[in-house]
C-alpha positions in Angstrom: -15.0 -0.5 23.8 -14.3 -4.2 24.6 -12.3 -5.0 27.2 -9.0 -5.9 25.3 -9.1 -3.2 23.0 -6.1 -0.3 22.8 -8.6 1.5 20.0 -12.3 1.2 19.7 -14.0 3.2 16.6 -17.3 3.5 15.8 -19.8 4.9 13.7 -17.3 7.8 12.6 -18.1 10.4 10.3 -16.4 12.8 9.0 -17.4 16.0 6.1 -15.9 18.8 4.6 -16.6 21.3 1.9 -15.0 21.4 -1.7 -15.2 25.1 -1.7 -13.1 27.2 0.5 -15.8 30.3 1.3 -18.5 27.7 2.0 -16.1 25.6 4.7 -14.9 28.4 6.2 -18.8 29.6 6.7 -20.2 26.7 7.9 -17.0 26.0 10.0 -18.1 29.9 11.8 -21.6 28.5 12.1 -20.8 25.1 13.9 -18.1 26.7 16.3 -21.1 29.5 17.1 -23.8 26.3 17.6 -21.0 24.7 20.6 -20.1 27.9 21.9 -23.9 28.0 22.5 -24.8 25.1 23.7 -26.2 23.8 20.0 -25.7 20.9 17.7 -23.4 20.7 15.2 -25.1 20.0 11.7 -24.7 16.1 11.1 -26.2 15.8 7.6 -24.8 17.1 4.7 -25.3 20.8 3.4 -24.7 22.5 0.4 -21.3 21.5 -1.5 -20.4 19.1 1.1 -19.0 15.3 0.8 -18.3 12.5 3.2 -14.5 12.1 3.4 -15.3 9.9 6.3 -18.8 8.0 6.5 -20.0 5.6 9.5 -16.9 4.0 10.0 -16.4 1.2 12.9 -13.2 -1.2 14.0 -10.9 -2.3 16.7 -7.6 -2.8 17.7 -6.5 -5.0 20.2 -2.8 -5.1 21.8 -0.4 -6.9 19.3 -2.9 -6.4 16.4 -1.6 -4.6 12.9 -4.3 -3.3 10.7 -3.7 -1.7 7.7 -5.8 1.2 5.9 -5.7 0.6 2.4 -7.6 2.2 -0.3 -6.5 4.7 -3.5 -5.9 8.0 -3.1 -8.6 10.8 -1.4 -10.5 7.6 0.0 -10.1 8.9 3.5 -7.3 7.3 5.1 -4.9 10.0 6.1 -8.4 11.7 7.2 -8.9 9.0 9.6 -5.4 9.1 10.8 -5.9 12.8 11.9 -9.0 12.2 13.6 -7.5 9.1 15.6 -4.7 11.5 16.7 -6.5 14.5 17.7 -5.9 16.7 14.3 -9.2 16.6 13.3 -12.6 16.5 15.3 -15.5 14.3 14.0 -19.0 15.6 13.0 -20.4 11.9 14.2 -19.2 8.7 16.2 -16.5 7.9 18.7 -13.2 7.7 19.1 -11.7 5.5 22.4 -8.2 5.0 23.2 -6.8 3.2 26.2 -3.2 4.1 26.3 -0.6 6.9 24.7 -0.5 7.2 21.2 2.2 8.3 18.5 1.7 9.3 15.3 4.0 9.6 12.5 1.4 11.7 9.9 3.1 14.2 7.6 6.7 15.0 7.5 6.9 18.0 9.8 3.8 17.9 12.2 4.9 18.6 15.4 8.1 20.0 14.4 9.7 23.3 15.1 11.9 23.9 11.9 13.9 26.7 13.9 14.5 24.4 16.3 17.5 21.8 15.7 16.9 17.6 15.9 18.1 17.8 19.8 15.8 20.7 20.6 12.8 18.9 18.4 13.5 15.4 20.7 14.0 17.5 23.9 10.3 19.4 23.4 8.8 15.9 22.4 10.1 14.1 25.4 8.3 17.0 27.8 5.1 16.7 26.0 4.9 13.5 26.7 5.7 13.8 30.8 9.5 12.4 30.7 12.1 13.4 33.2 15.8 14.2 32.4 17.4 10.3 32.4 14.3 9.3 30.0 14.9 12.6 27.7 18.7 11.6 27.5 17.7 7.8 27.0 15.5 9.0 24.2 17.8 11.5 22.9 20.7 8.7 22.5 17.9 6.3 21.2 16.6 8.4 18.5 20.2 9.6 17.5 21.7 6.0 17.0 18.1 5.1 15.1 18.1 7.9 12.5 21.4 7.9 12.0 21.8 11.7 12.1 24.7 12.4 14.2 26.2 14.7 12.5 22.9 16.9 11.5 21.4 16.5 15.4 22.1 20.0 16.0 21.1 21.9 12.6 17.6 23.2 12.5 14.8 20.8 11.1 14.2 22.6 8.7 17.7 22.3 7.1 16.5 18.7 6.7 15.9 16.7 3.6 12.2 14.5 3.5 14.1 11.4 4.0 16.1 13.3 7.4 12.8 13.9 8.4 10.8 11.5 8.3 13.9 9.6 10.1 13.6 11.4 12.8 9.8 11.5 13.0 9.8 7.5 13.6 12.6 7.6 15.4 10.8 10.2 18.0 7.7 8.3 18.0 8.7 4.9 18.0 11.2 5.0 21.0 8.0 7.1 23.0 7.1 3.4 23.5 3.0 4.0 22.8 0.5 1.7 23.3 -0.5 2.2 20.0 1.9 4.0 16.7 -0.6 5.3 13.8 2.3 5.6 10.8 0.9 7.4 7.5 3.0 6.7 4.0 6.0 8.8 5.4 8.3 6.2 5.3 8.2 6.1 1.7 10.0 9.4 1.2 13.1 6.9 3.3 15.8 4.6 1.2 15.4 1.4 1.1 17.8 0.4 4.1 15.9 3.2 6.3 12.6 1.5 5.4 13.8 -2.2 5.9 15.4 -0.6 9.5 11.7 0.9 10.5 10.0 -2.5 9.5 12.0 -4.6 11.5 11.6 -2.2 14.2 7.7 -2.4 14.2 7.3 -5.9 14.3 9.3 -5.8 17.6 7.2 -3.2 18.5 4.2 -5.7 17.5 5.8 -8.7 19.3 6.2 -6.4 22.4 2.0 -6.3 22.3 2.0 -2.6 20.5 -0.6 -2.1 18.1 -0.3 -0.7 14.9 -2.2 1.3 12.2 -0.7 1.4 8.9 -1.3 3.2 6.0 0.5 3.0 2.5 0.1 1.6 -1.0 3.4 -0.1 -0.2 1.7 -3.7 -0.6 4.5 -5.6 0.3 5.0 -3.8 3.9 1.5 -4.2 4.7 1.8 -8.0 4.0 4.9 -8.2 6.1 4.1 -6.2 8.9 -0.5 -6.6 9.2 -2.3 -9.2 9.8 -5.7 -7.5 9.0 -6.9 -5.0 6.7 -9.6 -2.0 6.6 -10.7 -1.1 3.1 -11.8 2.2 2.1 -13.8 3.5 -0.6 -15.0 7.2 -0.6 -15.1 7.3 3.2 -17.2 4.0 3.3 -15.7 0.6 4.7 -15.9 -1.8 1.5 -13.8 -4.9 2.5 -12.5 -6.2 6.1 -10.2 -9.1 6.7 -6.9 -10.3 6.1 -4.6 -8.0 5.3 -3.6 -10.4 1.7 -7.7 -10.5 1.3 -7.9 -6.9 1.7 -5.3 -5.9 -0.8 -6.7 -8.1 -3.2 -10.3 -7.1 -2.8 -8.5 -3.8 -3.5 -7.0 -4.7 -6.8 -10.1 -6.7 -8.2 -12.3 -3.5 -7.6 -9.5 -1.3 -9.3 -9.5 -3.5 -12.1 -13.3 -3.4 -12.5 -13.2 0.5 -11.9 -10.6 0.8 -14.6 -12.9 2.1 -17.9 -12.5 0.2 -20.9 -11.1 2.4 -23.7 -11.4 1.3 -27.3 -7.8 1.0 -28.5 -6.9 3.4 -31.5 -3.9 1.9 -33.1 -3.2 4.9 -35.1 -2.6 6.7 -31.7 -1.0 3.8 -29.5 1.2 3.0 -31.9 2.7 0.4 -35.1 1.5 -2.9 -32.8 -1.3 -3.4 -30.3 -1.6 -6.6 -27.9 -4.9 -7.2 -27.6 -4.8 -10.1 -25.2 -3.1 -13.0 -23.2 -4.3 -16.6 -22.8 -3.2 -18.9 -20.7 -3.9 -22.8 -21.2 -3.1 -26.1 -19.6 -1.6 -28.5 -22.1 -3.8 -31.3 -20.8 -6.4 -31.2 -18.6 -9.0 -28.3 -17.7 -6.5 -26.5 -15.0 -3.2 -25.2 -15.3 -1.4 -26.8 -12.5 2.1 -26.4 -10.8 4.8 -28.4 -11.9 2.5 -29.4 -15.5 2.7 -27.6 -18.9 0.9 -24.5 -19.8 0.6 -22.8 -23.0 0.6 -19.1 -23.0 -1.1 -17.0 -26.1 -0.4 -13.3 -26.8 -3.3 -12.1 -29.6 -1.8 -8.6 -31.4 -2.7 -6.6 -34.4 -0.4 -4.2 -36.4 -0.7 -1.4 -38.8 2.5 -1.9 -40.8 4.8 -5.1 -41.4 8.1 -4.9 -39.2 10.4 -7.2 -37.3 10.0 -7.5 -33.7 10.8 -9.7 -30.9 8.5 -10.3 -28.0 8.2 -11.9 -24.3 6.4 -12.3 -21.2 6.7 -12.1 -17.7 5.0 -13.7 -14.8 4.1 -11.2 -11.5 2.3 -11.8 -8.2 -1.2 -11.0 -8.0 -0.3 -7.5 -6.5 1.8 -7.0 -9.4 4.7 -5.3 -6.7 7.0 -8.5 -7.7 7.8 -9.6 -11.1 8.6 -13.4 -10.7 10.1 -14.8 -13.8 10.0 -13.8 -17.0 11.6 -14.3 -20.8 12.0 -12.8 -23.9 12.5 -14.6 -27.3 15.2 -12.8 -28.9 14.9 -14.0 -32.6 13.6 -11.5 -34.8 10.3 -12.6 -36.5 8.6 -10.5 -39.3 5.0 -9.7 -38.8 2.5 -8.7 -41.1 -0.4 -5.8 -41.2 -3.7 -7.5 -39.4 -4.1 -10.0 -36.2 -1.7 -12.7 -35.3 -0.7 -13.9 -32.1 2.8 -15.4 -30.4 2.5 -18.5 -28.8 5.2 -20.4 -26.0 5.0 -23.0 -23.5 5.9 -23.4 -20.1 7.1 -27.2 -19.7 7.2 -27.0 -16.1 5.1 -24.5 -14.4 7.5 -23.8 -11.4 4.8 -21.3 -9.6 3.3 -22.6 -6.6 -0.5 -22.9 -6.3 -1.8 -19.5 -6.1 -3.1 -16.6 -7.8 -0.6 -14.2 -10.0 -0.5 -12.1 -13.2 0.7 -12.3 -16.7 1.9 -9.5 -18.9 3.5 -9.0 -22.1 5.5 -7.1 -24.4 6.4 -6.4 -28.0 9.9 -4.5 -29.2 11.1 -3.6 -32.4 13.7 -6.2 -33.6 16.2 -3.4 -34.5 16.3 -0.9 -32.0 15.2 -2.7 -28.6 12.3 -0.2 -28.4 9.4 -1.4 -26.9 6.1 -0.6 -28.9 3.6 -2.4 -27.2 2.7 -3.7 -23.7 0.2 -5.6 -21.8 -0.7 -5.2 -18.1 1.4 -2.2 -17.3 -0.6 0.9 -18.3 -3.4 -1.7 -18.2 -4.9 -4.6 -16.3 -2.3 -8.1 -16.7 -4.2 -11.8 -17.2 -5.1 -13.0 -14.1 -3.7 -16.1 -13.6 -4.9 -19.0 -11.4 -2.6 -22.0 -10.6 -4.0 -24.9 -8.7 -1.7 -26.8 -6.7 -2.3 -30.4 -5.5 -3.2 -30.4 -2.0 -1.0 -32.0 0.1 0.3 -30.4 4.2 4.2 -29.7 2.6 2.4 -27.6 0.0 0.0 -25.9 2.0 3.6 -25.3 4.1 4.8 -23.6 1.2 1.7 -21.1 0.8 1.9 -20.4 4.4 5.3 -18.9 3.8 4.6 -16.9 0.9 6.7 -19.1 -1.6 6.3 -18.0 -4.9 8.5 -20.9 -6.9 9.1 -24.7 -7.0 13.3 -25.3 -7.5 14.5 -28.6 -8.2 17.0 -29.8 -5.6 19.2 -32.6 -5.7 19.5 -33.8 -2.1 22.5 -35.0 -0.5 
């Protein structure tokens, strides 16, 4: 563990068994071979897997990493073994410092026990006297915003009461480092925005964070690097924008390609997008772009069609039209074509997709890049300080401005 570091992992490992009889056997055998001075079995046996497999990192004071991968890739697994839930079959675990963890809605809660009682028990587990346990208490009751519920039992609550008052507990403990699982996403919005703004004070203060979700823009707002998982393998570390890209490209690679039936998908089919600079070999902010959408139909029918432009995450959709006049289209190909005068995106990398409705009844009957992957897009901007200024702040958009 380096000298700086608040969490040191390595070489962690971690297996289980699909079937229930066989865990609970070998579980029986590998408590037996401690109790008698033996070796747990490190390979893999009969009808085992590798949630967890030979993973290594570090977290220093300040840092945010966030553990991203798709679901059953071994995050929350990792999360349990960093808090104490789970114990490894290979590899170490260091911490220097007290650690929260906000896991699963309900760990660590008594649900016959009200919010008071639940913040009163937490506060002496974790060694505080009777001014800090009121200090907390009046902390995590102005935080959650449960006032009126602090003295019902928890398990009266709703998810969202909950997993208030699980941050609220945890955050206000002060740890050295906070391990948060996707439980704020059972929250509302205003709830969620509250907690974010909380952690990066929390960072600021030289906390350390480990976050997991599939909320992409959180992680960009709150991490600066990112861990990604694959069947209990490290695939990708870096930034945390890097990582979640790395992440889309292989779930757009992983995505099987399944030859469209039109007879089942419906009347229309788009079979692609195509994006082109009017001049030149690039498409380039502030120039003209052509945009193509190729479709076949079954039947002839009226429709009206439009496109929208996304990030490359595909969480924000940043502009977007539709051209309302009806247009009659025949059985066979064809394709819809508009331009862009003015690309306003900023140099960067986002996503197309597009859609086709029926005229008559606004129903739309075919789509591209929702149940699908969109059209990468790739803008190039010209490079220049103001403009790498604006990619350093996330801007998505060029507006013109008439200075005073």
């Amino acid at each position: 563990m380096s000298g700086g570091s608040v969490l040191s992992v390595a070489g962690l490992s971690k297996k289980f068994a699909a079937d229930l009889r066989r865990s609970l056997g070998y579980g029986v055998r590998d408590i037996a071979a401690e109790l008698g001075a033996g070796r747990r079995a490190t390979a893999l046996r009969a009808g085992e897997f590798w949630a967890l497999e030979d993973v290594s990192f570090e977290v220093a004071p300040g840092d945010s990493l966030a553990i991203v991968g798709h679901n059953g890739a071994g995050k929350s697994t990792l999360l349990k073994i960093l808090h104490g839930l789970l114990k490894p079959d290979a590899g170490e675990v260091r911490v220097r410092g007290r650690t929260q963890a906000i896991i699963e809605l309900g760990t660590g809660f008594n649900g016959l026990l009200s919010g008071r009682e639940n913040v009163e028990v937490g506060a002496a587990l974790n060694g505080l006297g009777a001014r800090e346990a009121k200090r907390l208490l009046d902390q995590v009751v102005d935080f959650a915003e449960l006032e009126a519920f602090i003295d019902s039992p928890v398990q009266s609550y709703s998810s969202g009461m909950k997993a208030r008052l699980a941050y609220a507990i945890s955050a206000h403990l002060e740890p050295d480092l906070l391990l948060v699982d996707e439980v704020l996403a059972v929250g509302d919005i205003a709830f969620q925005r509250k907690c974010v703004n909380h952690m990066r004070q929390y960072l600021e203060g030289g906390g350390a964070l480990l976050f997991v979700s599939h909320n992409t823009y959180q992680i960009q707002t709150l991490c600066t690097r990112g861990l990604l998982l694959d069947r209990g393998k490290v695939v990708f570390e870096g930034s945390a924008v890097d990582t979640l890209s790395h992440s889309f490209e292989r779930r757009a690679q992983e995505q099987p390609t399944v030859a469209r039936s039109l007879t089942s998908a419906g009347p229309v089919a788009i079979e692609g997008i195509e994006a082109a600079p009017l001049e030149g070999d690039e498409i380039r902010s502030g120039e003209a772009m052509r945009v193509t959408v190729r479709y076949q139909a079954l039947e002839a029918m009226d429709v009206v069609w439009g496109i929208s432009f996304w990030s490359h995450d595909q969480w924000v959709c940043i502009a977007g039209d539709t051209d309302m006049t009806p247009r009659r289209i025949a059985p066979g190909e064809g394709a819809f074509q508009c331009t862009v005068p003015k690309l306003p995106l900023v140099g960067g990398r986002y996503a197309i997709r597009a859609g086709i409705l029926d005229a008559a009844s606004g129903q739309v009957i075919a789509t591209r890049g929702i149940y699908d992957p969109a059209e990468p897009l790739l803008v190039r901007e010209r490079p220049s300080a103001i403009n790498n200024f604006k990619t350093s702040m996330n801007q998505l958009v060029n507006i013109d401005i008439l200075w005073d």
